[in-house]
C-alpha positions as CSV (number, residue, x, y, z in Angstrom):
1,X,-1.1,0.1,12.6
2,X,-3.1,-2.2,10.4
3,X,-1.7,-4.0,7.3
4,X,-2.8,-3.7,3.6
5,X,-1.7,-5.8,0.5
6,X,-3.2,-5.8,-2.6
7,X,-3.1,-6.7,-6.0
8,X,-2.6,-3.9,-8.7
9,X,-3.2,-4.7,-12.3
10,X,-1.3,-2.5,-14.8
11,X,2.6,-2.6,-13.4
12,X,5.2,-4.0,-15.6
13,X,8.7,-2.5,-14.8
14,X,10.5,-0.7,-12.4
15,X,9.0,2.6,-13.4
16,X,5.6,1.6,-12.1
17,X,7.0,0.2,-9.2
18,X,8.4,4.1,-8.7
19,X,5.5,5.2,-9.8
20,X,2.8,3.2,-6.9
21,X,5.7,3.6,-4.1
22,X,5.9,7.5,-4.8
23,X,2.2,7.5,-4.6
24,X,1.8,5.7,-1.4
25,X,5.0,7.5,0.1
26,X,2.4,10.6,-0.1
27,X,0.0,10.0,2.2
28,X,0.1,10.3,5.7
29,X,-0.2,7.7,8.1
30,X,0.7,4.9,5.5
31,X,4.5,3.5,5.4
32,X,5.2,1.8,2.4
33,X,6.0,-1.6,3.6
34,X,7.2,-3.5,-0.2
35,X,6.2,-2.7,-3.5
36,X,6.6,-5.2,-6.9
37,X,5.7,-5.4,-10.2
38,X,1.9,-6.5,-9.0
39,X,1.4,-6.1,-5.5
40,X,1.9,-3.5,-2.9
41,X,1.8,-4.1,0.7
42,X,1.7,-0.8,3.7
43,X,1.1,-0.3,7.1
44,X,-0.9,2.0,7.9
45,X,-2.7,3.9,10.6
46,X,-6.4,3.7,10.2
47,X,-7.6,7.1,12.0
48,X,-5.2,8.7,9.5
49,X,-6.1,7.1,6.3
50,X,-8.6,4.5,5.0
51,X,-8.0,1.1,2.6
52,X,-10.0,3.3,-0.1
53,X,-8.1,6.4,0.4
54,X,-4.7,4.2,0.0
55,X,-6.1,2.0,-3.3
56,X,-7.5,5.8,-4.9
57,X,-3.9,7.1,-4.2
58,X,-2.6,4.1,-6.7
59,X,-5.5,4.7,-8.6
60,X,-5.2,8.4,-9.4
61,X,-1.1,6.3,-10.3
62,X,-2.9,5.1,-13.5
63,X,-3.5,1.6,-12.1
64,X,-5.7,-0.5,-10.9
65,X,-6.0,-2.0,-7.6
66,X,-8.0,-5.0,-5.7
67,X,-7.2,-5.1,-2.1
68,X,-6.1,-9.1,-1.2
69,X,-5.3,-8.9,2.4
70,X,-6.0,-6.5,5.7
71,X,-4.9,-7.3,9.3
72,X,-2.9,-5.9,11.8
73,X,0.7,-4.8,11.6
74,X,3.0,-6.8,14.0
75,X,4.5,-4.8,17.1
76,X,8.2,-4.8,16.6
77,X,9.2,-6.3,19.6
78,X,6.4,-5.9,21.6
79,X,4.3,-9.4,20.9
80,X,6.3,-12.6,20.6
């Protein structure tokens, strides 16, 4: 799993927060990792969905999105 955070313009209540996390919720391969007013962060699993395909989802939300960090997600457990 790799990790994606970025910054999305447009969000200013709870409703958009609904609203970015319901979007993201419905593609596959991407858990929704946190999701504020502003930023949204996911794991997901590259041969099953794409930083693009991920920001268009938020996107096609009504907002906008610039991605701010990628990297991989930690292991639970596994690396220490």
């Amino acid at each position: 799993m790799e990790n994606l955070t970025m910054n999305i313009s447009g969000m200013t209540c709870g409703h958009c927060v609904s609203a970015v996390a319901q979007a993201l919720k419905q593609l596959e391969g991407v858990q929704v990792e946190q999701v504020q007013v502003g930023t949204a962060t996911v794991a997901y699993d590259p041969s099953r969905a794409s930083p693009d395909q991920i920001a268009q989802a938020v996107e096609s939300a009504g907002y906008e999105v610039r991605p701010v960090e990628l990297g991989r997600a930690p292991q639970s457990g596994a690396e220490r």
